[in-house]
N, C-alpha and C positions, 0 to 999 in steps of 0.2 A: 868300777863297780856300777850297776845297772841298777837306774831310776826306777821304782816301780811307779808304771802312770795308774791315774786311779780316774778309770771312764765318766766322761762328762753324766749329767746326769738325764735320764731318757723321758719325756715327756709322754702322755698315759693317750695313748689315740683313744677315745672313745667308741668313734663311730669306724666303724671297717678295723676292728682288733684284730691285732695275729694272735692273742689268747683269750681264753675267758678272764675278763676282771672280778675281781673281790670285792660284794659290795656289802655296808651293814643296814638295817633297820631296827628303830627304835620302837617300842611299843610301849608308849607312855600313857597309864591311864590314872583319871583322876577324878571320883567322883560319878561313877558311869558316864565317862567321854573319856576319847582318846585324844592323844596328841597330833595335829595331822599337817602337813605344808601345803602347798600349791607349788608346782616345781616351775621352777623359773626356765629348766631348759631341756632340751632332749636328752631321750626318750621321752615324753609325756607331757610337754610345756602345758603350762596351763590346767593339768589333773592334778586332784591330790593324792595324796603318797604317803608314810609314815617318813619321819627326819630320815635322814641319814647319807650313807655317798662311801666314795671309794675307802679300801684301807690303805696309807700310804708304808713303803717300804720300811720294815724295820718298827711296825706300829700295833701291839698288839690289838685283840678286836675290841676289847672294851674301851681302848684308849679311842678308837676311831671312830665307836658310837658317839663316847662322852665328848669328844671334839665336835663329831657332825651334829649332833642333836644342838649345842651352844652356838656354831657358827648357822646353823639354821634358822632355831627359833628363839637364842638368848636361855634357854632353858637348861639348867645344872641337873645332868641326871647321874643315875648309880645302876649300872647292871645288874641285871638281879638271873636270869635263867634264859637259855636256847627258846624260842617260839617256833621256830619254822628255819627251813631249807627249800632254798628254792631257784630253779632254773631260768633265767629272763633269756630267750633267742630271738632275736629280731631280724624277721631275712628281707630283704628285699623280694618283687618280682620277680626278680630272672634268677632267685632262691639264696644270693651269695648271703653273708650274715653282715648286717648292716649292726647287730646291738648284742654281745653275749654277757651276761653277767651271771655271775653267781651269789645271790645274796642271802645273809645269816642277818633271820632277825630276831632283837633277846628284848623281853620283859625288862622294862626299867621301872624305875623309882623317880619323882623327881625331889630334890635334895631341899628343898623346897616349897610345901605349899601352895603357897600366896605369890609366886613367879607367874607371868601371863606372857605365852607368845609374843617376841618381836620379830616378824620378818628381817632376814638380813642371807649376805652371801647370793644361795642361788636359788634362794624360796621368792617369791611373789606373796605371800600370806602366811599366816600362821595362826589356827584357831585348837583349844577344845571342844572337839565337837561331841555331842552327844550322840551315844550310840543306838538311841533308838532314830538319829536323824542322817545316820551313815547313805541309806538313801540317795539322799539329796545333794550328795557332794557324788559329781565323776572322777572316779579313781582309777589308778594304774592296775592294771590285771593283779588279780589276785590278793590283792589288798585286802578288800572289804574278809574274806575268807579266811584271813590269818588272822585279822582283828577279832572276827566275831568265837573264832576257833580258839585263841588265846584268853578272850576274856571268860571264854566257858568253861574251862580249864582252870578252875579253881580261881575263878572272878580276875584272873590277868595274874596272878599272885605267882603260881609255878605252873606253866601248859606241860601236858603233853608233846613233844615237836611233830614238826606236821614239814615233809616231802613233798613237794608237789611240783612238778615242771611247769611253766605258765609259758602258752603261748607266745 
């Protein structure tokens, strides 16, 4: 009788994918300010970003918000609705695709309060920021536009979803 093998498990290339990756964001607001990181790594080292990161195999998306958003900033959230749809392609010069993502990002809750950003995992910081200081912080394309689009959309409660391909 014949062993079924069951294939090692395949490590997620980031940069130079043979497909588009799955990615989620979280849009946590509280208090007019949102929830925001500082990305520890590429694509965007050093910008800020809403939480969030790949879905892994077998993971539904609210699980992989509710994971990234805690290994990000320590913060317990609840999915609450779809914000946006959005296109991330990154080419190099000579045009190949150096970054393609496809990311869903959903209005959360936080399960909690009185909870305050801990950086951790693959964030550099983690603030409430206010949104009238959005500003001031440099962000990953098309951030600030989902933010401000979500929160006007019935104060972040339930958006509208919003398509948009991003550079």
């Amino acid at each position: 009788m014949a062993r079924s093998r069951v294939p090692p498990a395949v490590s997620v290339n980031r940069r130079f994918p043979r497909h588009p990756l799955v990615g989620v964001g979280a849009l946590v607001f509280r208090d007019q300010r949102v929830l925001l990181v500082q990305r520890g790594r590429e694509p965007g080292y050093g910008l800020w970003s809403l939480p969030g990161g790949l879905v892994e195999l077998g993971e539904r998306l609210d699980q992989a918000i509710e994971r990234e958003v805690l290994e990000e900033s320590g913060i317990q959230v609840q999915v609450l609705d779809l914000a946006a749809a959005l296109d991330r392609v990154i080419r190099t010069d000579d045009g190949r695709v150096e970054y393609h993502y496809v990311l869903l990002d959903f209005v959360c809750r936080c399960r909690s309060d009185t909870e305050q950003p801990q950086a951790s995992s693959d964030a550099l910081a983690g603030a409430f920021v206010p949104l009238a200081d959005l500003d001031s912080y440099p962000m990953t394309a098309g951030t600030q536009e989902v933010i401000r689009r979500a929160w006007a959309s019935n104060r972040g409660q339930s958006p509208k979803p919003l398509y948009r391909p991003c550079a």
